[in-house]
N, CA and C atoms as an extended XYZ file, in Angstrom:
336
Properties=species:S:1:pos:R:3:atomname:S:1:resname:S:1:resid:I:1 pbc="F F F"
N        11.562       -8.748       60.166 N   UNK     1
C        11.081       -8.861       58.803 CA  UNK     1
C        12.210       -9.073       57.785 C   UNK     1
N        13.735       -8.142       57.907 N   UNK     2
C        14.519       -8.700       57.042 CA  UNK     2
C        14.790      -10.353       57.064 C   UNK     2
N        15.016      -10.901       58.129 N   UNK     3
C        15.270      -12.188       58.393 CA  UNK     3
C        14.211      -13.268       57.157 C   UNK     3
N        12.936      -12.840       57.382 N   UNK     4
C        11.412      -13.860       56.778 CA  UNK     4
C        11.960      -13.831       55.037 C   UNK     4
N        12.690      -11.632       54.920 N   UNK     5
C        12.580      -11.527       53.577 CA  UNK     5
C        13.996      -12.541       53.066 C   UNK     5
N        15.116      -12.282       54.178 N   UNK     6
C        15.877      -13.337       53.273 CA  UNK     6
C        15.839      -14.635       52.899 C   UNK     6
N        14.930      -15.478       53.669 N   UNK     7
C        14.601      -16.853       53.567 CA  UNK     7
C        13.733      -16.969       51.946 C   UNK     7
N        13.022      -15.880       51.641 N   UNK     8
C        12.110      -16.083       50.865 CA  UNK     8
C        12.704      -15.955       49.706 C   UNK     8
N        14.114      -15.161       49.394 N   UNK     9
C        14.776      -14.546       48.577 CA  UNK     9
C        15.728      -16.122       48.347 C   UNK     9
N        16.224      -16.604       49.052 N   UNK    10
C        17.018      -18.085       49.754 CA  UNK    10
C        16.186      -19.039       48.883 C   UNK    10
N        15.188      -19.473       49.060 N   UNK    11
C        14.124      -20.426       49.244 CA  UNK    11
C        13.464      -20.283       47.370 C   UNK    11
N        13.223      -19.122       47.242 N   UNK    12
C        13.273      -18.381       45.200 CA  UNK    12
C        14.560      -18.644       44.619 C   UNK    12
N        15.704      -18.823       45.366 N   UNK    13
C        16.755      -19.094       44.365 CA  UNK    13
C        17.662      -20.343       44.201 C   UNK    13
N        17.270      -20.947       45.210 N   UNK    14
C        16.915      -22.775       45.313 CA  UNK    14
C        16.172      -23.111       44.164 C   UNK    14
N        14.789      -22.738       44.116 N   UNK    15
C        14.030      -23.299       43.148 CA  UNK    15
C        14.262      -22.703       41.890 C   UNK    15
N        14.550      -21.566       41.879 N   UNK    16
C        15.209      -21.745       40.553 CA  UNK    16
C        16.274      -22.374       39.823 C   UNK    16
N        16.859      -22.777       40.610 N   UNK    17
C        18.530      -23.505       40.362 CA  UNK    17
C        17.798      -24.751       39.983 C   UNK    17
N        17.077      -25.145       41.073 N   UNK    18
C        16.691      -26.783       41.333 CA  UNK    18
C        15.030      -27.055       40.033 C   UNK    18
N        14.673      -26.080       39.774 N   UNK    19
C        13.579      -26.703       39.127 CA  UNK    19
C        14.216      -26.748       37.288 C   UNK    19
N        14.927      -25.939       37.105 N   UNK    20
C        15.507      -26.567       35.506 CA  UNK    20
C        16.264      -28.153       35.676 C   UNK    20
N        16.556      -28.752       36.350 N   UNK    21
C        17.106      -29.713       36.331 CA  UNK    21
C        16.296      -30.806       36.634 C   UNK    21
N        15.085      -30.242       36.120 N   UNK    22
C        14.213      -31.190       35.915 CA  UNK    22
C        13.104      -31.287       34.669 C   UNK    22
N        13.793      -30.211       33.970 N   UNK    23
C        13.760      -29.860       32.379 CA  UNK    23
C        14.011      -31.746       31.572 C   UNK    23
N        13.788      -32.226       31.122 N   UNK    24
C        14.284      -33.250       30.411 CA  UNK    24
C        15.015      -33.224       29.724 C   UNK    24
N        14.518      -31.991       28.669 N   UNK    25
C        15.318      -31.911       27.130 CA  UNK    25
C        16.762      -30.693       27.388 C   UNK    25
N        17.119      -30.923       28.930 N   UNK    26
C        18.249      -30.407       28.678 CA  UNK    26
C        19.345      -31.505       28.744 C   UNK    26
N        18.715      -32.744       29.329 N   UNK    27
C        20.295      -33.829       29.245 CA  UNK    27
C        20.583      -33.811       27.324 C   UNK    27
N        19.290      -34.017       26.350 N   UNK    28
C        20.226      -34.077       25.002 CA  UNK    28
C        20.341      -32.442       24.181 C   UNK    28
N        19.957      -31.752       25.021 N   UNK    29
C        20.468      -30.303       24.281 CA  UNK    29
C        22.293      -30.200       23.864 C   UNK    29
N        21.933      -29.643       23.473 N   UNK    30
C        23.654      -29.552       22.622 CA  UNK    30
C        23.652      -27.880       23.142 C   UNK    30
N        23.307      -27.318       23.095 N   UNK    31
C        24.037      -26.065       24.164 CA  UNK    31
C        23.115      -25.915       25.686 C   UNK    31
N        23.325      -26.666       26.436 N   UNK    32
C        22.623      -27.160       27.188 CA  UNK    32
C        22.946      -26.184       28.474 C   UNK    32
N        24.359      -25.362       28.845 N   UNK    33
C        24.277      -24.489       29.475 CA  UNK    33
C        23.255      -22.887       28.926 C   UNK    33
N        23.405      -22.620       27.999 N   UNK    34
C        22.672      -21.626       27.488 CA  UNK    34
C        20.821      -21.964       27.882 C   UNK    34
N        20.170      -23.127       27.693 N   UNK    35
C        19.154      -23.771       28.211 CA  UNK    35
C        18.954      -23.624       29.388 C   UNK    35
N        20.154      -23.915       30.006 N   UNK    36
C        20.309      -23.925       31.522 CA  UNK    36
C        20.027      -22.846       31.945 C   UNK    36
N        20.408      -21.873       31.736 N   UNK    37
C        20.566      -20.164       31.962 CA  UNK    37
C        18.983      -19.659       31.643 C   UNK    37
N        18.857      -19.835       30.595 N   UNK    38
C        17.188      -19.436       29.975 CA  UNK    38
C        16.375      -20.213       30.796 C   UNK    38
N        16.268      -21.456       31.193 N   UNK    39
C        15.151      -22.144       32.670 CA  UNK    39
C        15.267      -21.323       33.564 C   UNK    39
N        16.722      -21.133       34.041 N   UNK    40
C        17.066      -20.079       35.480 CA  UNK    40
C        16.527      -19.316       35.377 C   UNK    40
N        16.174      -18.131       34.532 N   UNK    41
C        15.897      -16.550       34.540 CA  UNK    41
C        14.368      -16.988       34.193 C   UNK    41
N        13.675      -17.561       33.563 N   UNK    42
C        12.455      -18.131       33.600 CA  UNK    42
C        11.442      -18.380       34.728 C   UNK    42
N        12.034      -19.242       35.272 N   UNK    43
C        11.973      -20.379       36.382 CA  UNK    43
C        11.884      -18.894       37.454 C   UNK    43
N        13.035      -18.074       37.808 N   UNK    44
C        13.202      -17.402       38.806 CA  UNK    44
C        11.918      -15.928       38.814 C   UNK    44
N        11.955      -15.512       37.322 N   UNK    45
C        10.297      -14.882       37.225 CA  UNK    45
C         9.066      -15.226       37.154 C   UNK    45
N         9.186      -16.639       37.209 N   UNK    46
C         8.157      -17.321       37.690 CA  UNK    46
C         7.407      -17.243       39.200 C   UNK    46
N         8.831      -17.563       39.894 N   UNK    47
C         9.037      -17.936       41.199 CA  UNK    47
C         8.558      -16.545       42.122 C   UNK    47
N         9.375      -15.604       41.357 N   UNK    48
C         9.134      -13.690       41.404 CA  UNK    48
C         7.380      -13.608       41.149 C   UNK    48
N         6.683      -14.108       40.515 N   UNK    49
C         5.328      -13.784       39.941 CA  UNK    49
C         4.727      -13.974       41.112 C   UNK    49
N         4.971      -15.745       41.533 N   UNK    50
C         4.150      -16.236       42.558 CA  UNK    50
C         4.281      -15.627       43.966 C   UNK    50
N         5.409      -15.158       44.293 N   UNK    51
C         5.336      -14.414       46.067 CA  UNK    51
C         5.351      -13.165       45.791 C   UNK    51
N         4.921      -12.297       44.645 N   UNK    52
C         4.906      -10.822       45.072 CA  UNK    52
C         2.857      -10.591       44.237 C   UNK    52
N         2.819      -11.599       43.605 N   UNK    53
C         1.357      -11.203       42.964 CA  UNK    53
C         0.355      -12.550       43.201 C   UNK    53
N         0.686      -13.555       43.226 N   UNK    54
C        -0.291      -14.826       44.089 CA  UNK    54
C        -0.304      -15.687       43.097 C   UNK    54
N        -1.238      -16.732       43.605 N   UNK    55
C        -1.118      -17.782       42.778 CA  UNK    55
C        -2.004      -17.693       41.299 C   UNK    55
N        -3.208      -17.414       41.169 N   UNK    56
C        -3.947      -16.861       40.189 CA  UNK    56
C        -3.078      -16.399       39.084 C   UNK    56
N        -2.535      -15.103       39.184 N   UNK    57
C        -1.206      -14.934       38.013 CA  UNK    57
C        -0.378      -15.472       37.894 C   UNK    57
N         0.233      -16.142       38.515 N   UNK    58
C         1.265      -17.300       38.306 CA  UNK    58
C         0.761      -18.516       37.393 C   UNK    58
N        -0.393      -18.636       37.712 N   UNK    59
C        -0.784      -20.044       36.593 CA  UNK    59
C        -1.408      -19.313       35.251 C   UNK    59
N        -2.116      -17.658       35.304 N   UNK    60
C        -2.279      -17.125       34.240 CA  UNK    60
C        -1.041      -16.721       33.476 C   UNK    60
N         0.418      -16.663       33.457 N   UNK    61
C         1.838      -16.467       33.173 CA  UNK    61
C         2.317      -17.337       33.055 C   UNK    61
N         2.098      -18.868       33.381 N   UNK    62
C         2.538      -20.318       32.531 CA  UNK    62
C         1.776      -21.012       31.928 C   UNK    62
N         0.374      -20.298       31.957 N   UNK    63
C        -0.537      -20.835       30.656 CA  UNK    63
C        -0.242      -19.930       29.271 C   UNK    63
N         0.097      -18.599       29.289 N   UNK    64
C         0.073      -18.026       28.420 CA  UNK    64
C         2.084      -18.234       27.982 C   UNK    64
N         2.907      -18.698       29.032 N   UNK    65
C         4.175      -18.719       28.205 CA  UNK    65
C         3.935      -20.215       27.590 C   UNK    65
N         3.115      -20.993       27.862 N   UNK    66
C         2.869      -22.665       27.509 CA  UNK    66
C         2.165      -22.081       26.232 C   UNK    66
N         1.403      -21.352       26.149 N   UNK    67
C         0.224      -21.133       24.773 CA  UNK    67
C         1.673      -20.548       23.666 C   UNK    67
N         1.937      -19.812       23.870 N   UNK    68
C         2.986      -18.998       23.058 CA  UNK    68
C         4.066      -19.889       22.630 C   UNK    68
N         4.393      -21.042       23.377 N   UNK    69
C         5.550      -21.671       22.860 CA  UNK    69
C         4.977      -22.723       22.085 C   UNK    69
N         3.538      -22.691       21.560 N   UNK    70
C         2.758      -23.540       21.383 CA  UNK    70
C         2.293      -23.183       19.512 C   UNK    70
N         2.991      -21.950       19.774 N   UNK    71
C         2.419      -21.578       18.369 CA  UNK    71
C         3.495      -21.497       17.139 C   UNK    71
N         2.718      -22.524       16.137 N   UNK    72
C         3.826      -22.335       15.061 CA  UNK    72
C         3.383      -21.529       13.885 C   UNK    72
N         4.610      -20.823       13.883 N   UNK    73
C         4.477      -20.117       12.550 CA  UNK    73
C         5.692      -19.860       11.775 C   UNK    73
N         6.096      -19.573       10.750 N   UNK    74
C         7.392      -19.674       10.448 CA  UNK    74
C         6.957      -18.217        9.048 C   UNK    74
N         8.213      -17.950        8.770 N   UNK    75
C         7.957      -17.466        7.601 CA  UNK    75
C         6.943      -17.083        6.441 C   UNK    75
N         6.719      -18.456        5.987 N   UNK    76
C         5.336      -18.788        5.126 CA  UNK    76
C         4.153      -19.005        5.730 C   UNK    76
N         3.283      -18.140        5.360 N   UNK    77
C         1.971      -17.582        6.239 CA  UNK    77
C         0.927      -18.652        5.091 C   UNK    77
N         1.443      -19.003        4.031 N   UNK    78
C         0.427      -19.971        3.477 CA  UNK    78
C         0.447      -21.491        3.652 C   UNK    78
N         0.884      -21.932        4.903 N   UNK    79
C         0.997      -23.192        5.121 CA  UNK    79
C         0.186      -23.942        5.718 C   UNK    79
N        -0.355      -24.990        5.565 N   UNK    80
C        -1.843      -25.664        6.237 CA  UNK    80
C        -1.576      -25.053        7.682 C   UNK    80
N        -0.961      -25.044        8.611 N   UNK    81
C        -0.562      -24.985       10.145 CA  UNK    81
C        -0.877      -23.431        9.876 C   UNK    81
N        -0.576      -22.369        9.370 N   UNK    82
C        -0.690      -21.117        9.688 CA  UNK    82
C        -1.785      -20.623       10.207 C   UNK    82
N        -3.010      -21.052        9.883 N   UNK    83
C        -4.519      -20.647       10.568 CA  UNK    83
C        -4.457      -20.802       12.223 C   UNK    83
N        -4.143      -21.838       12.449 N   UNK    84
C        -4.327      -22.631       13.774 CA  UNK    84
C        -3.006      -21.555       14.916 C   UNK    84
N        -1.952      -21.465       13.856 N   UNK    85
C        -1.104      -20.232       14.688 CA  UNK    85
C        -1.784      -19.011       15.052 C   UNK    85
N        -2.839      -18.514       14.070 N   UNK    86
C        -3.221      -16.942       13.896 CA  UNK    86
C        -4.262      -16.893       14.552 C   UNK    86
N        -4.589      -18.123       15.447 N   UNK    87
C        -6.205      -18.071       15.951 CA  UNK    87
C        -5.380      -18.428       17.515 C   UNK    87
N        -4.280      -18.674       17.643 N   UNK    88
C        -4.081      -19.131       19.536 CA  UNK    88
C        -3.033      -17.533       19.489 C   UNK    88
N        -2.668      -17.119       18.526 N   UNK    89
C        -1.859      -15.508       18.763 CA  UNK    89
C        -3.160      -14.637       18.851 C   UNK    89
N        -4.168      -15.060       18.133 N   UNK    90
C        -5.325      -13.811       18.632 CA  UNK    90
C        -6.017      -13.888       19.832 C   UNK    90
N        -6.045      -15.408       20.196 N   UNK    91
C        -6.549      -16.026       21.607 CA  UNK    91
C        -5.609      -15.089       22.571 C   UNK    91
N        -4.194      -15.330       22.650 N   UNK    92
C        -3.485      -14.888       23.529 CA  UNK    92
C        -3.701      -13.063       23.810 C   UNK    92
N        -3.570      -12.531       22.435 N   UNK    93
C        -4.197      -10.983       22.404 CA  UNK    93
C        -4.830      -10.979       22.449 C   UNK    93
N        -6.154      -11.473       22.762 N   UNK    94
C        -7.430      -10.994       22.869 CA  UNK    94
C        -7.571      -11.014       24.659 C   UNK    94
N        -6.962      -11.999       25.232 N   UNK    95
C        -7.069      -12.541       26.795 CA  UNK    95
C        -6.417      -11.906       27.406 C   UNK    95
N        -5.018      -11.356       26.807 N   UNK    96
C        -4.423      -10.225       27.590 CA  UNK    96
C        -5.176       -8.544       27.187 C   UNK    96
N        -5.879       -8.400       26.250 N   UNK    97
C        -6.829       -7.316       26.402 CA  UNK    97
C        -7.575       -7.448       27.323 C   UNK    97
N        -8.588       -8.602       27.290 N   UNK    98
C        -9.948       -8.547       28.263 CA  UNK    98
C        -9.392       -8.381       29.721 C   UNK    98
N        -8.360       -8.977       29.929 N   UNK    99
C        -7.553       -8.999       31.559 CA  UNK    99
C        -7.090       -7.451       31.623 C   UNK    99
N        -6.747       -6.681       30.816 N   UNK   100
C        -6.252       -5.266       30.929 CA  UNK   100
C        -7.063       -4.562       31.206 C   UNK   100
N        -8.764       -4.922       30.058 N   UNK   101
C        -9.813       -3.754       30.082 CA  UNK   101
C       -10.093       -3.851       31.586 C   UNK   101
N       -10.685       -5.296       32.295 N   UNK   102
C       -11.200       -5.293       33.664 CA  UNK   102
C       -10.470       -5.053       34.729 C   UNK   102
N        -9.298       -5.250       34.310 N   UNK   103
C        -8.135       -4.569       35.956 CA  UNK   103
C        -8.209       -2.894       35.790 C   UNK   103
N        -8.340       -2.452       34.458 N   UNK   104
C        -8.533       -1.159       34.740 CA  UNK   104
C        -9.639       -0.238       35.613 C   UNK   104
N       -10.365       -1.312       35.280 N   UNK   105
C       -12.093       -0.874       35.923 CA  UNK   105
C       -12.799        0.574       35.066 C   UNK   105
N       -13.081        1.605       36.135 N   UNK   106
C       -13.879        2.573       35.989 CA  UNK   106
C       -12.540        3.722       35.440 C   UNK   106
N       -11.708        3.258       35.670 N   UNK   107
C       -10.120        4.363       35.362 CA  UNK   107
C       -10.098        4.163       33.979 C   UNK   107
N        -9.678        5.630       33.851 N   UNK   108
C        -9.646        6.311       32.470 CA  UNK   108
C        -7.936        5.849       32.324 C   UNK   108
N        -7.641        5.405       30.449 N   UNK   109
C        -6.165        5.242       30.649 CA  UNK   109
C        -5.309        6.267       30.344 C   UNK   109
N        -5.780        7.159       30.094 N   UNK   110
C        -5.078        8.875       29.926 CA  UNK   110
C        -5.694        9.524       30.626 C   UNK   110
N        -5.128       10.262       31.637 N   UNK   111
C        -5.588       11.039       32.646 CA  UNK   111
C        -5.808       12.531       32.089 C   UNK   111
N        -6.819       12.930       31.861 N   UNK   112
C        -7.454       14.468       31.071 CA  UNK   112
C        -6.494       15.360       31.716 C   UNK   112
């Protein structure tokens, strides 16, 4: 079994190396190692999501880091774009509630 676990550990850190370099917007980034580094550690808890919890959370954890990088908001909360931010940040909190209430099930979250 150590042998299977190091291949898998091998095989997760390949693809992490190897899947940012297929990032696009790092050939014209201007700090493009720092990019580099942030895909890696990304990329590699990604990689971590998919062989210790399955595929299901793995695509629910790059829809919701895709939704989040998706949302603009800046400073000024009165800007035509600000609604459309405050409705995919409540989407995102609301979806990671409903996923919390039902994994909890019949369990109480403070134990009496």
């Amino acid at each position: 079994m150590p042998l299977l676990d190091r291949k898998e550990r091998i095989a997760s850190g390949a693809g992490a190396l190897l899947f940012p370099a297929q990032q696009s917007d790092l050939a014209n980034a201007i700090n493009w190692q720092a990019e580099f580094a942030t895909y890696v550690i990304l990329f590699t808890a990604i990689i971590f999501i998919l062989l210790k919890f399955g595929m299901v959370v793995t695509v629910t954890a790059v829809f919701t880091i895709n939704q989040i990088n998706g949302i603009a908001l800046g400073t000024d909360w009165t800007t035509w774009y600000a609604p459309s931010g405050f409705a995919t940040m409540a989407l995102i909190i609301g979806f990671a509630l409903w996923a919390f209430w039902r994994s909890a099930g019949d369990r109480e979250l403070l134990n009496a």
